[in-house]
BATIPA-978453 format. One record per atom (N, C-alpha, C, O, CB): z, y, x negated. Coordinates in pm, whole numbers, padded with zeros to 5 digits, always signed. Atoms other than C-alpha are relative to their C-alpha. Last residue first. Glycine has a CB too. Layout:
N
ZYX
...
END
This chain:
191
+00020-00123+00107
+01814+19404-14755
+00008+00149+00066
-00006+00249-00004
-00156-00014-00075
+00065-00105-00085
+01967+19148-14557
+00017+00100-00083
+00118+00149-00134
+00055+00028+00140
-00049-00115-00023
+02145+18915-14818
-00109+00096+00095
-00206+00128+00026
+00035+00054-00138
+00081-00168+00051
+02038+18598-14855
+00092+00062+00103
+00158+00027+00201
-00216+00040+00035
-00053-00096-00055
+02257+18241-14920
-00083+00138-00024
-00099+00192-00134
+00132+00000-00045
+00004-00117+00039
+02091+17956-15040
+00055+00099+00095
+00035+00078+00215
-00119+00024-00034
-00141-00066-00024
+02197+17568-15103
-00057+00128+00017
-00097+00145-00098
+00122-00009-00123
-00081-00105-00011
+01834+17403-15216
+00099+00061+00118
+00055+00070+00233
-00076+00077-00026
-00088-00028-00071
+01786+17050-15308
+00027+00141-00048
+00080+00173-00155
+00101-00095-00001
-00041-00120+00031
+01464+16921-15488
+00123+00039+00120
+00094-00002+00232
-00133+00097-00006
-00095-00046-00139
+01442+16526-15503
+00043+00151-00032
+00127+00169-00120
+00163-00108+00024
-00149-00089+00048
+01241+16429-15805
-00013+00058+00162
-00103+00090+00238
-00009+00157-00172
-00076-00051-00090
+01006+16091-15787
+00122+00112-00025
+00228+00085-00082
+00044-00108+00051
+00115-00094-00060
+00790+16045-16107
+00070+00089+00132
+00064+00212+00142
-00144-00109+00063
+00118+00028-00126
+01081+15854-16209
-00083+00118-00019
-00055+00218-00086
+00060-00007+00176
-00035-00077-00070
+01218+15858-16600
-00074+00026+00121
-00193+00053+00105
+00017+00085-00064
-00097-00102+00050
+01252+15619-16813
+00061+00062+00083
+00180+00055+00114
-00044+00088-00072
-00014-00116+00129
+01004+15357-16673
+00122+00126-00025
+00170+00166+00081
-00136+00087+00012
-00035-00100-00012
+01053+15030-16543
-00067+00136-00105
-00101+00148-00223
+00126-00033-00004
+00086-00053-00071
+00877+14727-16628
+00010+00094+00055
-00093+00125+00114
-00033-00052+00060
-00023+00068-00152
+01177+14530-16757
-00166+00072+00079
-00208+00004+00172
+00198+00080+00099
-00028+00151+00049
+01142+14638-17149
-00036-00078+00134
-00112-00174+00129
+00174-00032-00056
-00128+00086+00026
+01112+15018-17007
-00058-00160-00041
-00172-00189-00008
+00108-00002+00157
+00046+00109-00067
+00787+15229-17039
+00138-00085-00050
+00174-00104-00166
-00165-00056-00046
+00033+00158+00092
+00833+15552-17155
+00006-00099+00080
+00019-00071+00199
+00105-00048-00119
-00073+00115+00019
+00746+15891-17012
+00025-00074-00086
-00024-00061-00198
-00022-00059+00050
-00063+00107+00121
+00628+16233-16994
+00067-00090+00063
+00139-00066+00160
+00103+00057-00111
+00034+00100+00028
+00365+16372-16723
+00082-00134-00068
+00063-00255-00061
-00082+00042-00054
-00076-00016+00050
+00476+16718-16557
+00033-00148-00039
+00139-00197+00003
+00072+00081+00062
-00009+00020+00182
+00135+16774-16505
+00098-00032-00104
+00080-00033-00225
-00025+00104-00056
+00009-00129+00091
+00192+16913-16143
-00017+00008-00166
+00007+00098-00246
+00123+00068+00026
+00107-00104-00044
+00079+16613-15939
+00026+00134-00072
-00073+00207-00083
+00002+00025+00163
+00181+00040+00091
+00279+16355-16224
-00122+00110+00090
-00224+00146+00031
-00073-00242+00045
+00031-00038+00100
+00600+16513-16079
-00111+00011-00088
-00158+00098-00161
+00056-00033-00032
-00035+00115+00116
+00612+16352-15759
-00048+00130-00119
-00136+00214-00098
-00123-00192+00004
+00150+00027+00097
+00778+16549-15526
-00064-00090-00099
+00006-00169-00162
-00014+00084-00070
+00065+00114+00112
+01065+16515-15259
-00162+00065-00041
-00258+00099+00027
-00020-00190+00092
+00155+00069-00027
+01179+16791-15040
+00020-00068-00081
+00120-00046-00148
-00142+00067-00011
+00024+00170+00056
+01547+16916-14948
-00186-00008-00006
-00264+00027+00083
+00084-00153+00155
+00145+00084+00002
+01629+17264-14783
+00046-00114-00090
+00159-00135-00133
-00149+00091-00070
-00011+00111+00084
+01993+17427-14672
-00113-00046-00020
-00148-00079+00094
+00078-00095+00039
+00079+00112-00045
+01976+17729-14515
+00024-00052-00110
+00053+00000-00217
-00143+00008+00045
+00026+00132+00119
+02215+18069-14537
-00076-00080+00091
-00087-00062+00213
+00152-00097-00070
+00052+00140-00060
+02186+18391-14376
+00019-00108-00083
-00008-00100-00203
-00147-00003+00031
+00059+00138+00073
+02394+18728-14470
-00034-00117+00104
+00021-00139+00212
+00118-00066-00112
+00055+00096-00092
+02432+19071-14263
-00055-00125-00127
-00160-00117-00191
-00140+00082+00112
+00111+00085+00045
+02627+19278-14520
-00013-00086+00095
+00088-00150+00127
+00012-00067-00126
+00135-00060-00093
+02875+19494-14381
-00083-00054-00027
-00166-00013+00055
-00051+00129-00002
+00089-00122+00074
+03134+19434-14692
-00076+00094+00137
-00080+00216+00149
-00146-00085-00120
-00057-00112+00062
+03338+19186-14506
-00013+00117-00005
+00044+00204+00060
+00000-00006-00080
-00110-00015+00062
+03028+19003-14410
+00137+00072-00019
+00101+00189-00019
-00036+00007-00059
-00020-00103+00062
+02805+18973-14097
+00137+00000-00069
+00244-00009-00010
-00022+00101+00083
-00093-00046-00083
+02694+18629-14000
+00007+00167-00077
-00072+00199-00167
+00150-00110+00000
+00074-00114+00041
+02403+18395-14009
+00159+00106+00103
+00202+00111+00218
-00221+00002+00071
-00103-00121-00102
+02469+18032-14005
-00087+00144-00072
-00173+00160-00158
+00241+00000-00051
-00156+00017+00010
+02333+17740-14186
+00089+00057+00062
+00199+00015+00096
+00043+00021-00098
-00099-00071-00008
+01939+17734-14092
+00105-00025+00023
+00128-00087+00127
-00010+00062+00049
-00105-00096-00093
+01830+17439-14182
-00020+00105+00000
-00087+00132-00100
+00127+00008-00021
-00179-00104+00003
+01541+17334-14407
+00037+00002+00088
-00048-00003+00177
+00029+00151-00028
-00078-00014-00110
+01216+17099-14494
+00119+00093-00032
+00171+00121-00140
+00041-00132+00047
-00125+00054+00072
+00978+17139-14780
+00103+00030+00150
+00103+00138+00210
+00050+00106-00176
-00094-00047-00155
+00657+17108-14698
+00124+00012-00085
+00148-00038-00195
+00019-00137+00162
-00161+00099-00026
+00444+17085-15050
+00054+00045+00173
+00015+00140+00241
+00169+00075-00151
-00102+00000-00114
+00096+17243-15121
+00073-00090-00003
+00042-00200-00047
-00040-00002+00120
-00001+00098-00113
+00001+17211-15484
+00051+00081+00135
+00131+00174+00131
+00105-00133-00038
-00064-00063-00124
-00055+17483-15772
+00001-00111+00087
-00102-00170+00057
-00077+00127+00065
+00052+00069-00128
-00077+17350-16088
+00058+00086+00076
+00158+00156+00059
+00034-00151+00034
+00127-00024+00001
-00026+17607-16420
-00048-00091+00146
-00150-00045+00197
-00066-00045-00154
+00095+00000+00115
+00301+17414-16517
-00124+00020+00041
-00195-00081+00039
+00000-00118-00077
-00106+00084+00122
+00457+17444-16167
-00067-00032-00123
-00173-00083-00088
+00058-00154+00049
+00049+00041+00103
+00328+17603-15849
+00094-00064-00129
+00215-00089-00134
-00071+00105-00029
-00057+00044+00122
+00410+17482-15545
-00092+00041-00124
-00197-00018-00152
+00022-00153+00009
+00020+00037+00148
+00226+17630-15257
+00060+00041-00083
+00076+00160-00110
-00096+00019-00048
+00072-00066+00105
+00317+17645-14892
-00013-00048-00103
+00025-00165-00116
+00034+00099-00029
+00100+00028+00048
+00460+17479-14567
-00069+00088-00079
-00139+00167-00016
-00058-00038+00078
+00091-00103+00067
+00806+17575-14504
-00131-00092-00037
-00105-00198-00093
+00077+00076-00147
+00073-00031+00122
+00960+17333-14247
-00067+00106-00037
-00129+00173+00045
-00074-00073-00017
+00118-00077+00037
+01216+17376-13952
-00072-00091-00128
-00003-00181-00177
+00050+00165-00046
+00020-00128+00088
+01505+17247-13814
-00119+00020-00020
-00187-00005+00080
+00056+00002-00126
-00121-00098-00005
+01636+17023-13525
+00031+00078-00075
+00138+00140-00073
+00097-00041+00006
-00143+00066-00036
+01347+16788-13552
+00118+00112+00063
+00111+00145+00182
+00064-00070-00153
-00045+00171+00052
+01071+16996-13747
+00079-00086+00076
+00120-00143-00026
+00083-00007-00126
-00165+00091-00048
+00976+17361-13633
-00014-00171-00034
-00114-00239-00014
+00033+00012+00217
+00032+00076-00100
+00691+17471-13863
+00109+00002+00063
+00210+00027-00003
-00047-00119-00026
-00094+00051-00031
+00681+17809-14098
+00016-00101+00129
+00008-00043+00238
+00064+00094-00002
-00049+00081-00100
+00380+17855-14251
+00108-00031+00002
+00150-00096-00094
-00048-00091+00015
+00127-00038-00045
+00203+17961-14620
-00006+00012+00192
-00109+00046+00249
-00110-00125-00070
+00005+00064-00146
+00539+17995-14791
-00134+00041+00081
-00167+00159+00100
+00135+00053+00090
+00055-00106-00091
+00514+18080-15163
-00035-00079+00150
-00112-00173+00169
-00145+00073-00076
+00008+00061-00128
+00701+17876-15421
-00067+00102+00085
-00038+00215+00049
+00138-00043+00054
-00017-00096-00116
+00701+17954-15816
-00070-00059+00152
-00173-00126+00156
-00076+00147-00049
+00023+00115-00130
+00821+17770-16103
-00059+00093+00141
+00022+00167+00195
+00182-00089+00051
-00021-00050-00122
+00785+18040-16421
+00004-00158+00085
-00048-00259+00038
-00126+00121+00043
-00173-00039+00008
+00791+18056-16797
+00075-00007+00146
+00191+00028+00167
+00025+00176-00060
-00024-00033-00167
+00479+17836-16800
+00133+00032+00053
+00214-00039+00112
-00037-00122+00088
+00161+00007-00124
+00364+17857-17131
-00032+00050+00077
-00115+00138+00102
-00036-00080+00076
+00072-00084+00103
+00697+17864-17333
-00104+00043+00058
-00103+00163+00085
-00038-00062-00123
-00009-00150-00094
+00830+17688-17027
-00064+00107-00102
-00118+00207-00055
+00188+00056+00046
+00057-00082+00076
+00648+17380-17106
+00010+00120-00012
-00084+00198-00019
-00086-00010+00007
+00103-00153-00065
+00753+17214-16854
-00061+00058-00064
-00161+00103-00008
+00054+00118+00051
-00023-00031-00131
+00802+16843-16964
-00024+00120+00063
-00122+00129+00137
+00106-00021+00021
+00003+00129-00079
+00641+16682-17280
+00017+00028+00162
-00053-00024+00250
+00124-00098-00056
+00117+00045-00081
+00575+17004-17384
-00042-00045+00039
-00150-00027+00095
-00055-00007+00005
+00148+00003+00111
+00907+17165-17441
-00124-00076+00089
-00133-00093+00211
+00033-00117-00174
+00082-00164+00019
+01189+17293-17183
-00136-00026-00083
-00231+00051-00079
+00109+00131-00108
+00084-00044-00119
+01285+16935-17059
-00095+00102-00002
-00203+00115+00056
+00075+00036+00094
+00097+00108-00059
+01374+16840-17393
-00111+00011+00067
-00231-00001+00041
+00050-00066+00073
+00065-00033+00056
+01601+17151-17473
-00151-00099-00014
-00258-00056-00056
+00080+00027-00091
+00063-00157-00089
+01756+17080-17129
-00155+00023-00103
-00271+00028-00061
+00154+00197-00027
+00074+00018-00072
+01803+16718-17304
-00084+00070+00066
-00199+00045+00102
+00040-00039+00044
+00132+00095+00105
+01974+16804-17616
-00109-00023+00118
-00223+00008+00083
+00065-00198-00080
+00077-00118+00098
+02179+17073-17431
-00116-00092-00052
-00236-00063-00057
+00107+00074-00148
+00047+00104+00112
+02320+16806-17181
-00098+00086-00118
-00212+00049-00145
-00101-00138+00083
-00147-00001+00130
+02479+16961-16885
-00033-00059-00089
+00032-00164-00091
+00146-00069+00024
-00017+00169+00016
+02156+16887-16705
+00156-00009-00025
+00228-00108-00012
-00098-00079-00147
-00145+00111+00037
+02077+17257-16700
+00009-00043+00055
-00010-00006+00170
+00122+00008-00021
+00011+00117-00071
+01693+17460-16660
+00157-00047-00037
+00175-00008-00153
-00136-00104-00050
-00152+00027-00026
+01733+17812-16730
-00002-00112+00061
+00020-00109+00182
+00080+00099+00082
-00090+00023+00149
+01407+17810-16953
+00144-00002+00047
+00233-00026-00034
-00020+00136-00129
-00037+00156+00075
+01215+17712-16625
+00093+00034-00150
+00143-00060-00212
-00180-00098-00052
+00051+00012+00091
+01253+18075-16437
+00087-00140-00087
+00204-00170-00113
-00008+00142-00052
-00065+00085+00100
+01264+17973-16109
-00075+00017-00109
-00192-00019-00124
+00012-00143+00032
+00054+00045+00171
+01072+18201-15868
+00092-00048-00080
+00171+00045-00098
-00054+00118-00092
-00061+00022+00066
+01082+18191-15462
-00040-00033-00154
-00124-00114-00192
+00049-00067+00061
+00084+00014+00122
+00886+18299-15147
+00117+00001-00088
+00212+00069-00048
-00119+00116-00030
-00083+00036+00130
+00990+18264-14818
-00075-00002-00101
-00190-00047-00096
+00069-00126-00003
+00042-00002+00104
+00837+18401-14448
+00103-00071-00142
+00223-00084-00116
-00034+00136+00002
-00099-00009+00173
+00964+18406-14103
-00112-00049-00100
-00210-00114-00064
+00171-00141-00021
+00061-00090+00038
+00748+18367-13786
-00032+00073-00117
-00125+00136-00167
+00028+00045+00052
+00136+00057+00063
+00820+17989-13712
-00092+00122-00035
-00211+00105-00060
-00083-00104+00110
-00023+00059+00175
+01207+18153-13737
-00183-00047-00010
-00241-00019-00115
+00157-00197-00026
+00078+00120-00043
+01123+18292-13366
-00008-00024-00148
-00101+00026-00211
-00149+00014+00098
+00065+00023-00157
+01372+18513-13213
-00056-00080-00041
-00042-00182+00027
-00086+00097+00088
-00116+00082-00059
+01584+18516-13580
-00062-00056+00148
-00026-00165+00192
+00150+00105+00020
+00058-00075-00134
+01224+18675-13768
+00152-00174+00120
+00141-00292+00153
-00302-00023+00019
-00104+00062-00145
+01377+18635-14111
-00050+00060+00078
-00070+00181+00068
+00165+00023+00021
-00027-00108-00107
+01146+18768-14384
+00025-00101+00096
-00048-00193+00133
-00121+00115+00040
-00007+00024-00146
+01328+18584-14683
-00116+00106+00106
-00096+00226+00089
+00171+00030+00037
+00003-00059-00102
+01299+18616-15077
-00013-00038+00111
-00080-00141+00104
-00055+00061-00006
+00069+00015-00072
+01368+18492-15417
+00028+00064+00181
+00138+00098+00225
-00012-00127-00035
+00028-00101-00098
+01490+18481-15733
-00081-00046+00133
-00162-00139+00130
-00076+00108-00072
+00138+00075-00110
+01599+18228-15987
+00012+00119+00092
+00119+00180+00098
+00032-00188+00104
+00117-00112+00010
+01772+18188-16314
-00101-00018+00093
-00199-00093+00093
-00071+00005-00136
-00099-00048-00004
+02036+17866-16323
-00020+00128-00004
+00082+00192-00032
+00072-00043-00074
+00090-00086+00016
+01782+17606-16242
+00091+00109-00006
+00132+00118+00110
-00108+00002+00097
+00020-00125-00040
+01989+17301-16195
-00071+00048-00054
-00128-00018-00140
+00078+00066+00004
+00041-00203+00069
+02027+16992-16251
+00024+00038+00076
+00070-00004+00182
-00141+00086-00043
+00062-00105-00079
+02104+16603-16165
-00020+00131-00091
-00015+00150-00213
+00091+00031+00128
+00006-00102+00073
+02012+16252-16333
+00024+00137+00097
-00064+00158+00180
-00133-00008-00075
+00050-00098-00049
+02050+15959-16079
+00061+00097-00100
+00183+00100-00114
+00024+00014+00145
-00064-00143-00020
+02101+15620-16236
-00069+00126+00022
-00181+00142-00027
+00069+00029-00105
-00161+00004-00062
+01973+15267-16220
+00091+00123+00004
+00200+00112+00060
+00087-00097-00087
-00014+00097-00114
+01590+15287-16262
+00173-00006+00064
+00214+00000+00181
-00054-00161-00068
-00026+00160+00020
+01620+15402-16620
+00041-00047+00083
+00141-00119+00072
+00075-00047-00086
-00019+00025+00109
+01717+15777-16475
-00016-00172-00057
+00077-00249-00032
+00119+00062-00010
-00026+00137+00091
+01612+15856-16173
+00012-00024-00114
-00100-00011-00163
-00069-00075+00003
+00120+00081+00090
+01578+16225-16096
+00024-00134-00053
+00062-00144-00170
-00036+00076-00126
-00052+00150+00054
+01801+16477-15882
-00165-00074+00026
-00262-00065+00102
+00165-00089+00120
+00117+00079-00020
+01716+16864-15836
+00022-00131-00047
+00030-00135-00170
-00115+00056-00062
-00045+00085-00005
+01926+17189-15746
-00141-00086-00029
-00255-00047-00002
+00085-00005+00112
+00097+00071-00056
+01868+17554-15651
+00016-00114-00142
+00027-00072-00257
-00161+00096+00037
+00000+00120+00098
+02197+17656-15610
-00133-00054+00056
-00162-00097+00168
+00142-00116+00008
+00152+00113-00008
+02281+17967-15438
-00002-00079-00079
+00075-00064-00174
-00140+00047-00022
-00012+00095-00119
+02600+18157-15373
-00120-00090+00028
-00153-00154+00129
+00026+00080+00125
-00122+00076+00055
+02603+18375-15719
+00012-00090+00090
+00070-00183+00035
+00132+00075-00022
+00016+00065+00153
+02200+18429-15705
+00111-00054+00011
+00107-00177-00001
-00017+00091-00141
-00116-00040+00045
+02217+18616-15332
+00010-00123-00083
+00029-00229-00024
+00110+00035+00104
-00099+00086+00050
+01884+18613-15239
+00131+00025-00093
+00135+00096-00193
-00068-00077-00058
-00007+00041+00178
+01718+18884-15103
+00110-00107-00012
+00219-00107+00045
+00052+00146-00116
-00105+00014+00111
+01679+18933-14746
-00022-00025-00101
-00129-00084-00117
+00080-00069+00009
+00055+00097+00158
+01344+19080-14548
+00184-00021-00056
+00255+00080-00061
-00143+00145-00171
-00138-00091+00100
+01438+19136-14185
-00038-00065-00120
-00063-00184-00140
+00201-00031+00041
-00100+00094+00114
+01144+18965-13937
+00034+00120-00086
-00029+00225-00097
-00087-00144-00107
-00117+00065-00011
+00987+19128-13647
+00086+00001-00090
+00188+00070-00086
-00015-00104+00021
-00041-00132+00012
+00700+19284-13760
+00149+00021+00042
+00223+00117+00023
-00092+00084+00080
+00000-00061-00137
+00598+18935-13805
+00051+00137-00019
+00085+00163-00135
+00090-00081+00107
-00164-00047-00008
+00513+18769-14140
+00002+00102+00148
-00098+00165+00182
+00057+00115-00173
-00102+00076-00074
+00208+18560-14136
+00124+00027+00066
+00190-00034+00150
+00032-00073-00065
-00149+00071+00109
+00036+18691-14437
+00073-00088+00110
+00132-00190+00074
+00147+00148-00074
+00087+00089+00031
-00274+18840-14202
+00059-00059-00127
-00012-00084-00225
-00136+00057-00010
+00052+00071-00084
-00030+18994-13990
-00112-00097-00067
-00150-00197-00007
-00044+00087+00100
-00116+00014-00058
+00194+19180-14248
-00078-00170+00082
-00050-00288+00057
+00058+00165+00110
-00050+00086+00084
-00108+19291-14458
+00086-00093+00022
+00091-00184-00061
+00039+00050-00075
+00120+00090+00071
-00287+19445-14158
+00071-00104-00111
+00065-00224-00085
-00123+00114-00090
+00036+00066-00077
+00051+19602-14022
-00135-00096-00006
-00137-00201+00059
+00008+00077+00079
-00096+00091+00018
+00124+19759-14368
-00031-00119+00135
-00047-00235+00100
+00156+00084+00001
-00040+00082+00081
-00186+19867-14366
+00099-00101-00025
+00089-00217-00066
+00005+00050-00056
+00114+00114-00057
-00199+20022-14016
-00007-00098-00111
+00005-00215-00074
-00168+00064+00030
-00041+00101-00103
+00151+20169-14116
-00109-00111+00050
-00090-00228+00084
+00045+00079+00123
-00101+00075+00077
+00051+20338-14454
+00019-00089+00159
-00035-00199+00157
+00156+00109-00085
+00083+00085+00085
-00267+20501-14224
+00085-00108-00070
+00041-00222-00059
-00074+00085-00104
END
């Protein structure tokens, strides 16, 4: 009975019976994010509190799964005045919305990698996003640990999740783009 379930839940999620669940390995990850600043400079971060998961199906990656949570109060800029900025209600509101969270609905092939197709949430919005990736390699550690890495990248605009604040520059610019470039680095661990 536990197996027909699991095989019902499995198959009508996407995930193959195939695929190896990993966990993310926190000290070898960087989930990442650059932001215009007054039109002439790029602002970056991090998210420095984040979890998230793999089911790796290596025969056919468009079988695989991802899901991921960023908690927003570990946001850094290197800029304390600013983090503390970002964190209030102009920008996430993490008080609120203590969470970022990703859930893969689809895995495509792309070019010479892949996309995740699922939903973004982010202050209370949920959106679909793609977000493109590699796979980086996939080897067995030292330890015995079977690790994977991928590299992703997407663009969003900020204003679809509520994440609204600005000002209006002298020139016709504003402060801060709508456009943010997410970049993740991740390394999982075969659980």
């Amino acid at each position: 009975m536990k197996k027909t379930i699991l095989s019902f839940l499995l198959a009508i999620t996407g995930v193959s019976l195939a695929a190896d669940e990993y966990l993310v390995d926190a000290a070898h990850t960087q989930v990442g994010f650059k932001v215009k600043h007054m039109v002439v400079t790029t602002v970056q971060g991090k998210f420095n509190e984040f979890t998230g998961k793999v089911f790796y199906d290596e025969a056919d990656v468009t079988k695989s799964s991802v899901e991921g949570t960023i908690k927003v109060a570990s946001i850094d800029t290197d800029n304390p005045k600013r983090d503390e900025h970002l964190r209030n209600t102009d920008f996430f509101d993490a008080a609120t919305h203590p969470e970022i969270v990703f859930k893969s609905k689809k895995i495509v092939k792309q070019g010479e990698g892949f996309a995740a197709i699922g939903d973004l949430t982010m202050r209370g919005v949920t959106k679909e996003i793609k977000v493109p990736f590699t796979i980086t390699g996939k080897l067995v550690d030292p330890w015995g640990k079977t690790r994977v890495g991928l590299e992703a990248t997407a663009t969003i605009n900020r204003q679809d999740f509520g994440v609204s604040w600005n000002k209006t520059l002298d020139n016709g610019g504003v402060l801060v783009s709508n456009e943010v470039k997410i970049e993740i680095n991740a390394q999982f661990i075969k659980k």
